[in-house]
PLY file of the C-alpha trace (Angstrom):
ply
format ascii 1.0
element vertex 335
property float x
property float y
property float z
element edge 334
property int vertex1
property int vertex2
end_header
8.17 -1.97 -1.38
5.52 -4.98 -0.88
6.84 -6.71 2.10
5.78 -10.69 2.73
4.37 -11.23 5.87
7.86 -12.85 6.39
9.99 -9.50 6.29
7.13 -7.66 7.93
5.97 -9.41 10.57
7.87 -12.90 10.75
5.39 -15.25 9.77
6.19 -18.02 7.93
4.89 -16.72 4.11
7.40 -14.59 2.03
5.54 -14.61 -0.78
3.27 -11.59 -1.74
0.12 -12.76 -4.16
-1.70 -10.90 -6.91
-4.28 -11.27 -9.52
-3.55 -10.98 -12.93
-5.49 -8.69 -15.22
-8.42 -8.52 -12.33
-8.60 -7.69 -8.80
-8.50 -10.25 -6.20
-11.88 -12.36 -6.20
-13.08 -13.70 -2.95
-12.54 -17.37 -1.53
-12.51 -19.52 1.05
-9.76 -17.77 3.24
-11.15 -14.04 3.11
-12.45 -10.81 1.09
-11.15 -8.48 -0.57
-14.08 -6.44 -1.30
-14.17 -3.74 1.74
-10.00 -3.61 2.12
-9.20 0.39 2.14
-6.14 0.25 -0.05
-5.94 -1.85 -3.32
-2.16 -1.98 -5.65
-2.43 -2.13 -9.09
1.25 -3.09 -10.58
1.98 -3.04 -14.80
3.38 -5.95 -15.63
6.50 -5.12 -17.72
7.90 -2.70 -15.01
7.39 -4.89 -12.10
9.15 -7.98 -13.93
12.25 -5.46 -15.03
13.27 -4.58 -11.61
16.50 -5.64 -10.16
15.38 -7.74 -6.98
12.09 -8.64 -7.76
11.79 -12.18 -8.70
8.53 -14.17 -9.17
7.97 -17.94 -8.91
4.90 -18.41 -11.02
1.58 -19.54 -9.96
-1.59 -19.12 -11.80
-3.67 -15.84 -13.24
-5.67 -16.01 -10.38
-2.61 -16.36 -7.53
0.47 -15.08 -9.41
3.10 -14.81 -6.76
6.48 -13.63 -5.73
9.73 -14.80 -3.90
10.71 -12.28 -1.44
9.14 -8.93 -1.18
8.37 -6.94 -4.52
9.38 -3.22 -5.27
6.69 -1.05 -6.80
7.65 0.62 -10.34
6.80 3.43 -12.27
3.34 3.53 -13.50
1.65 1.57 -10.29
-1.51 2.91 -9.24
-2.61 3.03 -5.24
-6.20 3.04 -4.77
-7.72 3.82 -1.60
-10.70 4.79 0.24
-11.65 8.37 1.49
-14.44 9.45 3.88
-14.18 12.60 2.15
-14.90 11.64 -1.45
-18.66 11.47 -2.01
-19.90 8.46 -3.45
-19.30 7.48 -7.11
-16.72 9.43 -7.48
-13.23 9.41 -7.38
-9.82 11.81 -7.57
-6.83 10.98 -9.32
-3.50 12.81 -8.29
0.38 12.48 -7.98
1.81 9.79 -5.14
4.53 12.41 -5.01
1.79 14.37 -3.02
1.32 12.60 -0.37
4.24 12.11 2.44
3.70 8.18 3.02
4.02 8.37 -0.84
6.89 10.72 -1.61
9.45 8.04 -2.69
6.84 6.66 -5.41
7.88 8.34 -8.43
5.69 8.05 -11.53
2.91 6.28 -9.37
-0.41 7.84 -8.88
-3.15 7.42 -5.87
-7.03 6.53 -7.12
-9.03 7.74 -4.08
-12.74 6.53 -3.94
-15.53 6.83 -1.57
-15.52 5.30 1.70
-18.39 2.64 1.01
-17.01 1.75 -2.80
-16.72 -2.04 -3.50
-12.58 -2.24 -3.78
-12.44 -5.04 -6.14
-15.51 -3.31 -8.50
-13.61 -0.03 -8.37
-9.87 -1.54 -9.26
-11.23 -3.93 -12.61
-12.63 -0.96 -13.78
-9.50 1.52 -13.40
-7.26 -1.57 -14.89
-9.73 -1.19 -17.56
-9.06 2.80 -17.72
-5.17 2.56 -17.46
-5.75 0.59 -21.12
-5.49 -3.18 -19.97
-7.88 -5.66 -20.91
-9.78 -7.48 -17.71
-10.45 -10.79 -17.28
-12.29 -10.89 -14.40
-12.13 -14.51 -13.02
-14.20 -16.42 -10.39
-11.77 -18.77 -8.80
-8.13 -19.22 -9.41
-8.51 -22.87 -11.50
-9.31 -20.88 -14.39
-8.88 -17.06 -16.51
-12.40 -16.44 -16.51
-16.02 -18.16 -16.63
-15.03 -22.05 -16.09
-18.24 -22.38 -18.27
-16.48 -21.02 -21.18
-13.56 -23.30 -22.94
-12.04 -20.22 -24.14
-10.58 -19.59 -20.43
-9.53 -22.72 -19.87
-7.36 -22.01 -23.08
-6.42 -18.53 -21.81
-5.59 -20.14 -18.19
-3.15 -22.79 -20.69
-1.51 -19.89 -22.49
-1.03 -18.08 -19.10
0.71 -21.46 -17.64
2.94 -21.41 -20.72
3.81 -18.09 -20.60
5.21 -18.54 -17.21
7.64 -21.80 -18.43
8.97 -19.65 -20.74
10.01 -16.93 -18.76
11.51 -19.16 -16.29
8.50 -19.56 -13.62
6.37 -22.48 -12.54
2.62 -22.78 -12.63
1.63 -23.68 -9.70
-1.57 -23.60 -7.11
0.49 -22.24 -4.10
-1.61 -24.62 -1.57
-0.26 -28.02 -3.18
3.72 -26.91 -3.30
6.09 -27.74 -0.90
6.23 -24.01 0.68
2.02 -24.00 1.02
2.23 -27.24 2.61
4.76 -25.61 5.45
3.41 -22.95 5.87
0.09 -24.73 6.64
1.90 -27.42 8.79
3.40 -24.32 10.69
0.01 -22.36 11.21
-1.49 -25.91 12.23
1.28 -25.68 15.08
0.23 -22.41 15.92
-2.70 -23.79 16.64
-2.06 -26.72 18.97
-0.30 -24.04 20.79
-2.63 -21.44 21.02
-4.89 -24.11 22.63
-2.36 -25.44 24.93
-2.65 -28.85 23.15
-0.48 -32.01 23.42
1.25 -34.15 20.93
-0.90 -37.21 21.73
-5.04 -37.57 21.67
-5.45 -40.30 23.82
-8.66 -40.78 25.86
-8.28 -43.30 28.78
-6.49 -46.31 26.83
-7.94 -45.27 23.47
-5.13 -43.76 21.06
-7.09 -41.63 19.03
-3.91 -39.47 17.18
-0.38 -38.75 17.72
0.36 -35.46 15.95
4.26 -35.73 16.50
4.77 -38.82 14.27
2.07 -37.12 11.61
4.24 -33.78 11.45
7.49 -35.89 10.76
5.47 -37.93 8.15
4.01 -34.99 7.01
7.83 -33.25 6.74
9.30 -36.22 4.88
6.00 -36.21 2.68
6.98 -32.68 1.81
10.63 -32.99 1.51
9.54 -36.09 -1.50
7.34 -33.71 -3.43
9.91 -30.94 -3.62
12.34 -33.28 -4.88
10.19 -35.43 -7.46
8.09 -31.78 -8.51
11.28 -29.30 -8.86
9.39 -27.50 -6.44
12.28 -25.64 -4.30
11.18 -25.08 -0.32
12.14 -21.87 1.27
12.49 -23.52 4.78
14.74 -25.59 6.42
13.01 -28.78 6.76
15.93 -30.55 8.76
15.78 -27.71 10.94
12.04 -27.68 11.52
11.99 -32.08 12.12
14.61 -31.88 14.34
12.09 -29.49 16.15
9.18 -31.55 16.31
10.87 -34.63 17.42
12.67 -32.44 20.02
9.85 -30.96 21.40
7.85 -32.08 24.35
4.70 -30.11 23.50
3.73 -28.32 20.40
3.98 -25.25 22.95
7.49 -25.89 23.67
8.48 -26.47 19.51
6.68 -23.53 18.76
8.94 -21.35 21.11
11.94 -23.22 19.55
10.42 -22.75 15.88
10.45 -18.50 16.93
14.45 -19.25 18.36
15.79 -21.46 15.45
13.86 -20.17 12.70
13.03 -16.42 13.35
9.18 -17.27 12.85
7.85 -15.38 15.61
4.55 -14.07 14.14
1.61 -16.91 12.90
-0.76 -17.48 10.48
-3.40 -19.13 13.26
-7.30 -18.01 13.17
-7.06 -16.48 16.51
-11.23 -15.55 16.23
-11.39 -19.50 15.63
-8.79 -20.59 18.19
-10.93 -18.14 20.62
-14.41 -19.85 19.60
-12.69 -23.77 19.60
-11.96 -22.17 23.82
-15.82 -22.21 24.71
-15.87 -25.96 23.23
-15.18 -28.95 25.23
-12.01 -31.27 24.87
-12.62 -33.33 22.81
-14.47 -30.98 19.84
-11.40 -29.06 19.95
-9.31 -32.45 19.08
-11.71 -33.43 16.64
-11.20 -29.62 14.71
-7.46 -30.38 14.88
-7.70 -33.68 14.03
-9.72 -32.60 10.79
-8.26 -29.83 9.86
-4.69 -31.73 10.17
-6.02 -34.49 7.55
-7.70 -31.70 5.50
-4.17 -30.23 4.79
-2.13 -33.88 4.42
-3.67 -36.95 4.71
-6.38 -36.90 2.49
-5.65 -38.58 -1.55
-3.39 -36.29 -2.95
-4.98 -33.74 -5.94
-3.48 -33.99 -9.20
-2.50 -30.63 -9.98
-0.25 -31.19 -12.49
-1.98 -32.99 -15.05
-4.49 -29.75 -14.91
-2.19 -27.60 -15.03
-0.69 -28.85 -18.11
-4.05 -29.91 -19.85
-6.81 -27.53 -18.47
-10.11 -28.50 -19.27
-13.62 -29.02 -17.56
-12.60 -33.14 -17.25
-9.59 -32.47 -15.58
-10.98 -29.60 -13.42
-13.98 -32.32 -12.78
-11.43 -34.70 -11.59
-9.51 -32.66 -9.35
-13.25 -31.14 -7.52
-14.07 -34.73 -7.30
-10.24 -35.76 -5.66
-11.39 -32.54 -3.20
-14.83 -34.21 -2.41
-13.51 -37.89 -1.36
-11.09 -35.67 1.27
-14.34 -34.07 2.97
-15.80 -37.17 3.25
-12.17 -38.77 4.16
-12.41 -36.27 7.26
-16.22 -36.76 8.05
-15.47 -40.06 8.33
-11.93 -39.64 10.61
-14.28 -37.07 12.80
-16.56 -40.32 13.80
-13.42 -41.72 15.85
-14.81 -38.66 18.39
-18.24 -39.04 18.78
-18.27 -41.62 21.43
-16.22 -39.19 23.64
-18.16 -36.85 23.35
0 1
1 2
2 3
3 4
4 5
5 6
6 7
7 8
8 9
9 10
10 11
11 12
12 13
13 14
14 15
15 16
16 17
17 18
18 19
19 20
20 21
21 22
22 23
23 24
24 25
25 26
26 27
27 28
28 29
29 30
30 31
31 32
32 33
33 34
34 35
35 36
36 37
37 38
38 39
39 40
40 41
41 42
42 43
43 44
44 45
45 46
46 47
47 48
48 49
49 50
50 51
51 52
52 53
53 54
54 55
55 56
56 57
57 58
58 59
59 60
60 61
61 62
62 63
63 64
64 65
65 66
66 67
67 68
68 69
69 70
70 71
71 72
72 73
73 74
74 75
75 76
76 77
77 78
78 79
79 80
80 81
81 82
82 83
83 84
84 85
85 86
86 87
87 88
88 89
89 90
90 91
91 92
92 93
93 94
94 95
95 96
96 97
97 98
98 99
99 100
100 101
101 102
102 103
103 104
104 105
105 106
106 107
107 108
108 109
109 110
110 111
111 112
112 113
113 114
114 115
115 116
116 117
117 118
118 119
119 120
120 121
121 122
122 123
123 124
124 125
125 126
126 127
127 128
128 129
129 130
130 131
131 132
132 133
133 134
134 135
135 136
136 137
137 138
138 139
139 140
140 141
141 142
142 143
143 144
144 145
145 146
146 147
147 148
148 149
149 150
150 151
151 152
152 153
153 154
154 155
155 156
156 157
157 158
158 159
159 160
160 161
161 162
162 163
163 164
164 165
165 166
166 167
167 168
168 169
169 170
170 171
171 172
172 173
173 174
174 175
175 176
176 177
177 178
178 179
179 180
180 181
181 182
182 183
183 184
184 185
185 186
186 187
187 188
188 189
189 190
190 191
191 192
192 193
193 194
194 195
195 196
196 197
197 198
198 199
199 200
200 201
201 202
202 203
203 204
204 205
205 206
206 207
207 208
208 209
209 210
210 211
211 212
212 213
213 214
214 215
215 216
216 217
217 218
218 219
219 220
220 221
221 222
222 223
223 224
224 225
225 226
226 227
227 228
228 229
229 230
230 231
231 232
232 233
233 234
234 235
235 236
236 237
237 238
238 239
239 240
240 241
241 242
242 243
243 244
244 245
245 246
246 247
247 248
248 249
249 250
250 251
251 252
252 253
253 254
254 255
255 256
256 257
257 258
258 259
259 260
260 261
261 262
262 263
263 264
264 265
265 266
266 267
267 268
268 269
269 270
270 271
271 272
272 273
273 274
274 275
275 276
276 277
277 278
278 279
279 280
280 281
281 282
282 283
283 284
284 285
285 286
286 287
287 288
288 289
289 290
290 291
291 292
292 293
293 294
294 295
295 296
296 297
297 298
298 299
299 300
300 301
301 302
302 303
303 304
304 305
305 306
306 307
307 308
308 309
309 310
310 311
311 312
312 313
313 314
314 315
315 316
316 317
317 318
318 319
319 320
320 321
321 322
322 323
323 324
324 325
325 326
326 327
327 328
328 329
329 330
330 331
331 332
332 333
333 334
């Protein structure tokens, strides 16, 4: 079993996200490259088990609901100080005790210093499937290439048809709370307030943007189809209870079993050795970067891919930087 980082750990995600036909590709939020243990899950068996049910996505960020069981014919690849490099040894999960309950799955293990996603697209490309390595998740292959832009359409199909949605995870209703959630997290972690105000100079009031920001959310699930997996009466009546984002974030871990985060703590810890004010002007930013900037038109991509539409949606992403280096200048005469 896969769990989510919600039946693991209690965070607010319970969703577990793969890559189609390739191994996960680097981005903005991390690498994948050095991880020790890589899954490699066949399609057809994965889909045909009893409790394992998918929402959609893309080919680059296919995900689940819920956690997903691992079926026959799944491959575990992981890294062994041991093997010497360029090498690798293929034998029976049933082998190994943490593995014993894995029936008809095998374990891949590679040198220590292998490059994890190098080593998994080429044993997806031994077990018989074709790859289609991909560089970022708005496409199935080289966005320079129309022919993955077609593939990328076909994949989007595919998914209607068997009763999922594509989707970019960040722009649904469930991204957007879990990112209002981690956001949270982090006015707590800095002991923050609900208000930026700087002698008589309002410069933000974060309570009235979260219940904008939930109403925001509760309109796009309605007017996309796009179902959210939290209770957002629940989580307003929260933030318009709370006196500080401290005190909603121990009644967020009471009320709605979240009791884990999703926070940078390494960047909460640097944003400590910062004065006052930079650390509102991070928040501040990184609050807009998530909700107020000009919404991205996802779905006209998704249904037509092409480099126009892709253009349109990079340049949508563009005005938002420069919609939150402009918000950022409210700061700089405090600081």
């Amino acid at each position: 079993m896969i769990d989510t980082a919600r039946s693991a750990i209690k965070a607010p995600r319970d969703s577990v996200h793969f890559a189609v036909n390739h191994a996960v590709t680097a981005h903005a939020m991390g690498s994948w490259d050095t991880k020790p243990i890589a899954l490699i899950l066949p399609w057809a068996n994965t889909m045909k088990i009893k409790g394992n049910n998918f929402f959609g996505g893309v080919a680059g960020d296919f995900y689940s609901r819920g956690p997903v069981k691992i079926p026959e014919g799944s491959v575990i690849v992981r890294k062994n100080s041991k093997i010497p490099p360029g090498k690798y040894k293929l034998q029976n999960a049933a082998k190994f005790k943490e593995f014993k309950d894995m029936k008809g799955c095998y374990v891949v293990e590679v040198a220590e210093d292998t490059n994890t996603k190098n080593i998994v697209d080429k044993i997806i490309q031994k077990m018989g499937y074709k790859l289609k390595d991909t560089k970022n998740a708005f496409v199935w292959g080289n966005k320079e290439n129309q022919k993955s832009f077609n593939e990328f359409k076909r994949f989007n199909m595919f998914l209607r048809e068997h009763n999922m949605k594509p989707s970019f995870h960040t722009y649904t209703p469930n991204g957007k709370i879990e990112m209002l959630i981690s956001h949270l997290q982090f006015l707590d972690g800095l002991g923050k307030s609900w208000l930026i105000k700087y002698g008589d100079d309002m410069i933000f009031n974060y309570k009235k943007e979260y219940l904008k920001a939930i109403n925001a959310i509760k309109k796009l699930s309605k007017q996309s189809g796009y179902s959210c997996d939290f209770d957002l009466n629940k989580l307003k009546s929260i933030i318009k209870k709370a006196r500080t984002p401290v005190e909603a974030n121990e009644m967020l871990k009471k009320e709605m079993n979240i009791l884990s985060c999703m926070r940078n703590q390494d960047g909460i810890d640097l944003l400590k050795s910062e004065n006052s004010v930079y650390q509102d002007a991070a928040g501040v930013s990184m609050f807009n970067m998530f909700f107020a900037g000009k919404p991205i038109n996802t779905q006209k991509y998704l249904n037509i891919p092409n480099k126009t539409n892709l253009k349109e949606m990079d340049v949508s992403v563009l005005e938002d930087s420069f919609n939150i280096f402009e918000l950022g200048k409210k700061f700089e005469k405090y600081m």
